[in-house]
C-alpha positions as CSV (number, residue, x, y, z in Angstrom):
1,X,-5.2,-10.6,5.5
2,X,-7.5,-10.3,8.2
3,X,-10.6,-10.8,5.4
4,X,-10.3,-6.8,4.3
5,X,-10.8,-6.8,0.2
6,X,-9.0,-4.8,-2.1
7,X,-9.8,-1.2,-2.1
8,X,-11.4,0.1,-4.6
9,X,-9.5,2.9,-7.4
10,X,-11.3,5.8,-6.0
11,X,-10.3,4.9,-2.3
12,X,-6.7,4.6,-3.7
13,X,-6.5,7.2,-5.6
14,X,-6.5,9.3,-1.8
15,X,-3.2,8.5,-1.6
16,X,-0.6,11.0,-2.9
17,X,1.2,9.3,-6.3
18,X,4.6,10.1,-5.1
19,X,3.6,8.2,-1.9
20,X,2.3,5.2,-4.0
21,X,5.3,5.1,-6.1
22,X,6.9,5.0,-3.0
23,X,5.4,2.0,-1.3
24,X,5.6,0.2,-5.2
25,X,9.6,0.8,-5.1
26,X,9.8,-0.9,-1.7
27,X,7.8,-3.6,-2.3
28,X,9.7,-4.5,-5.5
29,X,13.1,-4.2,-3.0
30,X,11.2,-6.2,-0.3
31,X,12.1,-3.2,2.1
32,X,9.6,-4.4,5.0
33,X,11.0,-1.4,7.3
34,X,10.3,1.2,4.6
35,X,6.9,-0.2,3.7
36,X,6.0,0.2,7.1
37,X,7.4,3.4,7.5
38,X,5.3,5.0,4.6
39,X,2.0,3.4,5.5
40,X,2.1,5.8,8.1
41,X,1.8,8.5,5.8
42,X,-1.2,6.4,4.2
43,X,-2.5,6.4,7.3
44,X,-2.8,10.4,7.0
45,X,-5.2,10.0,3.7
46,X,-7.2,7.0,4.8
47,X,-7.3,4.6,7.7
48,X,-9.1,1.2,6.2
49,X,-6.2,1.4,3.0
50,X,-3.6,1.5,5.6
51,X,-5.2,-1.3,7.6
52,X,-5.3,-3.2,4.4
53,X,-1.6,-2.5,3.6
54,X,-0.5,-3.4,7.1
55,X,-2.4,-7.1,6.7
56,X,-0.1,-7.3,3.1
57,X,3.0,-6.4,4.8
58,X,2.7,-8.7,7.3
59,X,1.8,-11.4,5.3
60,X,4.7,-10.7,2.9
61,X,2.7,-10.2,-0.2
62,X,5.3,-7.7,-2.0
63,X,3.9,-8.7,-5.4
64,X,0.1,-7.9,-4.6
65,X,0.8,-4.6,-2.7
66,X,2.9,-3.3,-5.6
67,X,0.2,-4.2,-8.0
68,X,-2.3,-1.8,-5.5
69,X,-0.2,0.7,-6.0
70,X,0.6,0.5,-9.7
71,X,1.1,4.1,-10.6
72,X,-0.4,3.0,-13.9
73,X,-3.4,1.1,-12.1
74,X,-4.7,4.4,-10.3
């Protein structure tokens, strides 16, 4: 993951909940295309969390970038 930790809740928390939910629902499909299509729009609210987002895509770690974006976690 390129050695970028976890954000923190209030860097997060930038990101619109409907867009988190988002990201959650694809990961639990395993939609790579999708998930890169909406860190785009995470892009928009915060560069570094869609950095960090790209390195779990791309590393295939579904299960920790749906825990991130845990609606009940923010």
């Amino acid at each position: 993951m390129g050695g970028k930790s976890k954000p923190s809740r209030e860097t997060l928390a930038v990101v619109p909940l409907e867009l988190a939910e988002a990201i959650r629902a694809a990961c639990l499909d395993k939609d790579a295309e999708r998930l890169y299509d909406l860190v785009d729009g995470v892009a928009e609210h915060d560069a570094d969390v869609a950095e960090y987002v790209r390195a779990l895509i791309d590393d295939i770690a579904y299960e920790v970038l749906a825990d991130v974006f845990d609606a009940r976690g923010r």
